[in-house]
N, C-alpha and C positions, 0 to 999 in steps of 0.2 A: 439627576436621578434617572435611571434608567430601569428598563423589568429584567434584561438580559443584557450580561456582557460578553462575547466573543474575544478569545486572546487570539489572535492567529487570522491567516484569512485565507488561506491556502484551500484546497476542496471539503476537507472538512470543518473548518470555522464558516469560509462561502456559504455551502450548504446550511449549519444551522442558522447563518444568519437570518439567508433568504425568507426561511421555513419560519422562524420565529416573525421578522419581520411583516412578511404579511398574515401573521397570524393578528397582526395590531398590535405586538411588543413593543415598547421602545428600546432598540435596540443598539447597541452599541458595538463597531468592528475595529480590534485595536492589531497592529501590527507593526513589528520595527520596520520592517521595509514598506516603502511604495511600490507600486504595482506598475509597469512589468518590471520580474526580478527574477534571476536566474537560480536553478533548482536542480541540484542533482535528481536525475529518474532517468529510467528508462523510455517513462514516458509513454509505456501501454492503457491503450483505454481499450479495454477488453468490452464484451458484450455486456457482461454485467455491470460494467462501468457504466454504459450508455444506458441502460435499463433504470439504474440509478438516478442518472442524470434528466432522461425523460419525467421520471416521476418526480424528481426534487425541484427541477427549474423548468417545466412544464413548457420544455421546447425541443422540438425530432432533434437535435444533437448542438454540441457549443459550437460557437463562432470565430474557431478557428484554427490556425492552417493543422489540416492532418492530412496523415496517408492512410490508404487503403490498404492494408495485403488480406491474400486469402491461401498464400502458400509460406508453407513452415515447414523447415526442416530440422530437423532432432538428432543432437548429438549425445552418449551418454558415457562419459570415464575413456574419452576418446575412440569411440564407436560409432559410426554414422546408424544412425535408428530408421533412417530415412528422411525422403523430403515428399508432400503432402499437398497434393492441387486441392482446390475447391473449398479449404477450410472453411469455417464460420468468419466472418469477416474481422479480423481484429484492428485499431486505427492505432495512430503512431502520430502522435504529439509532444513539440520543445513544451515543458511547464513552464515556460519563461510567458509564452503568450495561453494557455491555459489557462494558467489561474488568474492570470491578469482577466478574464476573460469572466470567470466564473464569479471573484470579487465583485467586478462592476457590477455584477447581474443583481448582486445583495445586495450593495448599495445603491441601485435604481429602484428595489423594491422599498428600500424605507429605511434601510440599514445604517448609521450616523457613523463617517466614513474618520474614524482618529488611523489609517493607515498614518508612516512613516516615522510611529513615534512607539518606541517600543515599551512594554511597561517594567517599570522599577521596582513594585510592589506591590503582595495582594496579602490580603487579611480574611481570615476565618468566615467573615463577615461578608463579602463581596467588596470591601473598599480596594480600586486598583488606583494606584498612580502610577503617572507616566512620566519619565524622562526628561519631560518639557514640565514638571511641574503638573500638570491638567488630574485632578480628581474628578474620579468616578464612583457609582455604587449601584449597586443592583443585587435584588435579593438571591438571584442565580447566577454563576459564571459557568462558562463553557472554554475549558484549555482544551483547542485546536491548535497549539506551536510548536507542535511537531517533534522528532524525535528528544530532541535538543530541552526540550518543554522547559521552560523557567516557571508553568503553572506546576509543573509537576514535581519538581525542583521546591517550590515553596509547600508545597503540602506534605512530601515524601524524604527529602531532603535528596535527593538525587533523582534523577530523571529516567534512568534506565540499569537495571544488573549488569555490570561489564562480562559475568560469566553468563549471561544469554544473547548477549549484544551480537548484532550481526556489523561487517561492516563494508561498504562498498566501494571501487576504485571505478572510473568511467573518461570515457577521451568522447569529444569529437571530431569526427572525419570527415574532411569534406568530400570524401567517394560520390560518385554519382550513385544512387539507391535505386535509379531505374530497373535494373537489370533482378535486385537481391530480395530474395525471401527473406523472412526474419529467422533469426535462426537462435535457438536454445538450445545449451550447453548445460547438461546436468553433472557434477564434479568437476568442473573447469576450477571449481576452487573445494575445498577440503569441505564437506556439508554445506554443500555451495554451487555457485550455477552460473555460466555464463551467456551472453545474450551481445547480439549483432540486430540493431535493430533500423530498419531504412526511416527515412522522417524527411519532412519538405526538403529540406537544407542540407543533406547528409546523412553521415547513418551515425548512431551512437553507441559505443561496444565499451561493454563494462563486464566485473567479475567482481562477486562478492561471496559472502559466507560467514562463518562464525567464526569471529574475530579472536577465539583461544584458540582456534583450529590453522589458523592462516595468520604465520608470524610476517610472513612478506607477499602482498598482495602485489606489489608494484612488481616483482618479479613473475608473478601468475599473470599478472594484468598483459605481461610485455610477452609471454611465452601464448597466452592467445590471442595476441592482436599476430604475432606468427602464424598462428594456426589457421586462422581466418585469412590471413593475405592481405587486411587491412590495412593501411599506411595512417599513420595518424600524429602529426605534428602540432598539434595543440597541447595544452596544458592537463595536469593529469588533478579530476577533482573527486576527493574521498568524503564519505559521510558514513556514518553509523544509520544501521539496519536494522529495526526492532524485529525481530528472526521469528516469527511466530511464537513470541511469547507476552500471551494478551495481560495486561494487569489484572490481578486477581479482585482489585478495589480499581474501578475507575471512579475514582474521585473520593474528595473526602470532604462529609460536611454539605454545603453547596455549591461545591466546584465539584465538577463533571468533568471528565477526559473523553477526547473523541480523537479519533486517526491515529497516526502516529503517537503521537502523546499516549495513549490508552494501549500500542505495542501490537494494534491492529493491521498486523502486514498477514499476508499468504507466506508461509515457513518454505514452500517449494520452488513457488516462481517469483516473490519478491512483492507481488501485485499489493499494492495497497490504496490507491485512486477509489476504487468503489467500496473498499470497507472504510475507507473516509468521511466520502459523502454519504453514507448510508448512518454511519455513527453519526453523526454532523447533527442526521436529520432525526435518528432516534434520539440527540441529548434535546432539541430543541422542541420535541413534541413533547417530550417529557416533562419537560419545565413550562412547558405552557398549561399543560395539563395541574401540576403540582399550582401554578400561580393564580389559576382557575378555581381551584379549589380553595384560595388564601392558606395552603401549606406548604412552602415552597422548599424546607426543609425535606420535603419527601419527593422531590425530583431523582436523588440520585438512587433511588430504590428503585422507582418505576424502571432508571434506566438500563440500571445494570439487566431487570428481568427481559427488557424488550433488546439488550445486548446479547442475548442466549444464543441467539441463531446466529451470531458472527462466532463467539468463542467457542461454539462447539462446531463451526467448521473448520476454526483453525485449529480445535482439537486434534479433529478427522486426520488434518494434514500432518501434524504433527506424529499421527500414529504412520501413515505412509510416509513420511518422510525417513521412517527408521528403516521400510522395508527397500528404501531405493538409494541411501545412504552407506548403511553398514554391512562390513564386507561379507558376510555370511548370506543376508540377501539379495547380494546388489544381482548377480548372474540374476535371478530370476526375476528379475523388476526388467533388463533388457532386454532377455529373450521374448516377454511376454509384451512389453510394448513394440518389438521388432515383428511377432508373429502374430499377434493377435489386435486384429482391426476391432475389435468391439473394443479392447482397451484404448487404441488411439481414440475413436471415436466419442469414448466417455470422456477424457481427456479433452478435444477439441471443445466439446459438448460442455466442459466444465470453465472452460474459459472462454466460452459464449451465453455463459449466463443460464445454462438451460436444465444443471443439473446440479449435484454438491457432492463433496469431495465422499460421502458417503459411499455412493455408488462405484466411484473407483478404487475406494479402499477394498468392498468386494470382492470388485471382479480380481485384484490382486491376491489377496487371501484364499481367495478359491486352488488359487493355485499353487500356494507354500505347501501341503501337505506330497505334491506329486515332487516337486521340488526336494524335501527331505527327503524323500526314498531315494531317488538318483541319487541324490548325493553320498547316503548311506551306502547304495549300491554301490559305487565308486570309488569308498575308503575300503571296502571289505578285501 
C-alpha cells in the first residue's frame, strides 16, 4: 500500500515523485523502461525549464551533460528572421541522460523505484498491476507516461485526438556543434516548426506539426536537413506531439494527468520539459494536500484550479499561433518579428522564463489593425 502512485518517470512523474516523496508520501515510481533510456526531443531546457527545476529538485541545475548557447537564429516560411547574440541563455540536453538524471533524484528522495516494469492495469480505485505480476494501491495515482499514456488510455479509452495530434520526425548528427547557433524554423512543416539544435555529442534536427497537415513528414524531414546543410546518417525516429491541445479533464476520479499525458506541450515551439515538471509538481501537491485532509477524492479539483496558469498559456499560444500560422497573417507575424526588437526581445524573454505568452500576443495584435489597412490599401 502506498499514498501515491507515479506511472511514468520521465520529468514529470520525476518531479512529482520527488515532491510527494519528501513530502513523507509513500511513494511509488512505476515505469516500462529502466533509466537511461532514449527519448525523442529536442531536448531544450529553456530558462523556465531551469526555474522549474531549481524550485522542484532544490539544486542550481541537473547533473548532466548540456550545452550552452546564447545565439539563435530564426527562420520563418523560408525567410531568414535573423540571427541574435547575447540571447538569454538556453541549454541543450540528450533525454537519454536527463531523465536518467532527474529519476534517480526521486528515488534518492524516498521514491520506491518499480522502474523497468511497465503497468498492465489500473482500476477506478488506484489498484495498478504490473507486468511482472506485482500489485499496487494507493488512494491517488498520478499518469506521467507520456504522450502514448496507457493511464490515459485506461480512463479515456484513448490517449490523444488524432485530429489535434501533432507529430514529430528527428535524426542525429554527428556535426561538430562547436561552431552552430540553435536555429528555429517556423513552417519548415505545415503548422509546424523546425529546429537544428547543437548538444554535447552533436547536433539534433527535427520537423514536426500537425499530423492532418503533414501527410509526409519524412519528405519535409529530408528537404530541411537540405536547407540546413546538415549530413545526417543515422536512423530517422518519429513520435506524436500533443500540439497544444491541454485535456479539458486531466484526470478522472483519482487519476491525475501531468505532462504529456495531460497535452501540456508549448503549440509554437514544441517546449514541454518545464510544463512537465511543473504539472508533475502541481499533481503532487495537490494530492498531498487532498490526503492531508483524508479527502483524497478531491485532488483532481484542486489540481486542474492550480493547472490554470499552464492551460491558459497555452491558450495564449494557441491564439498566436493562428496569427503566425495562417496565411492572411503570416506577412505580419515576419515583418514584425524581422523589424521589431521589442517583439524579438518578448520572444527571447518568454523562453527565458521571464515573461508569458500574453505579452507577445500584444505586442502582435497591436499591430493587425495597421496590417489590414496595407493590405486593404493594396487590393483597391
Amino acid at each position: 500500500m502506498h499514498d501515491v502512485i507515479v506511472i511514468g518517470g520521465g520529468p514529470a512523474g520525476a518531479s512529482a515523485a520527488v515532491t510527494a516523496a519528501r513530502a513523507g508520501l509513500r511513494t511509488a515510481l512505476v515505469d516500462k523502461a529502466r533509466f537511461p533510456r532514449d527519448k525523442l526531443c529536442g531536448g531544450g531546457f529553456t530558462g523556465r525549464s531551469l526555474s522549474s527545476f531549481q524550485q522542484i529538485f532544490d539544486a542550481p541545475r541537473p547533473d548532466a551533460p548540456m550545452l550552452c548557447r546564447t545565439e539563435m537564429a530564426f527562420y520563418a516560411f523560408g525567410q531568414h528572421l535573423g540571427t541574435f547574440q547575447d540571447c538569454p541563455p538556453l541549454y541543450l540536453a540528450m533525454r537519454r541522460s536527463l531523465d536518467a538524471e532527474l529519476c534517480a533524484r526521486a528515488i534518492a528522495a524516498g521514491a520506491e523505484d518499480f522502474t523497468g516494469r511497465a503497468m498492465q492495469s489500473l482500476t477506478p480505485d488506484g489498484a495498478v498491476t504490473l507486468v511482472d505480476g506485482t500489485s499496487l494501491k494507493a488512494p491517488v495515482v498520478i499518469g506521467a507516461d507520456g504522450v502514448n499514456s496507457p493511464t490515459a488510455r485506461s480512463l479515456f479509452g484513448t490517449a490523444f485526438n488524432r485530429r489535434d495530434i501533432g507529430f514529430a520526425l528527428e535524426v542525429e548528427c554527428q556535426t561538430s556543434p562547436c561552431t552552430l547557433p540553435i536555429r528555429i524554423d517556423f513552417g519548415a512543416a505545415d503548422w509546424g516548426y523546425g529546429w537544428a539544435f547543437p548538444k554535447p555529442h552533436g547536433v539534433t534536427v527535427g520537423v514536426g506539426g500537425l499530423l492532418r497537415r503533414n501527410p509526409d513528414l519524412k519528405a519535409l524531414l529530408d528537404g530541411y536537413l537540405a536547407t540546413t546543410g546538415i549530413e545526417s546518417h543515422s536512423s530517422v525516429k518519429g513520435q506524436f506531439l500533443p500540439f497544444g491541445h491541454a485535456r479539458k479533464q486531466p484526470g478522472k476520479g483519482r487519476v491525475l494527468l501531468a505532462g504529456d499525458a495531460a497535452g501540456l506541450v508549448d503549440p509554437i515551439t514544441g517546449e514541454g520539459i518545464a510544463y512537465a515538471m511543473k504539472s508533475g509538481q502541481m499533481a503532487a501537491l495537490a494530492s498531498i494536500q487532498a490526503l492531508a485532509n483524508g479527502t483524497p477524492e478531491t485532488a483532481l479539483t484542486q489540481y486542474r484550479q492550480d493547472l490554470r496558469t499552464i492551460t491558459k498559456a497555452i491558450g495564449q499560444a494557441r491564439f498566436l499561433r493562428q496569427l503566425m500560422f495562417r496565411p492572411i497573417f503570416r506577412r505580419v507575424f515576419i515583418n514584425s518579428f524581422a523589424r521589431s526588437t521589442h517583439l524579438r526581445h518578448e520572444y527571447l524573454r518568454l523562453l527565458a522564463g521571464e515573461t508569458e505568452y500574453s505579452g507577445l500576443s500584444r505586442s502582435i495584435s497591436r499591430r493587425l489593425p495597421r496590417y489590414f489597412w496595407r493590405t486593404i490599401a493594396n487590393t483597391r
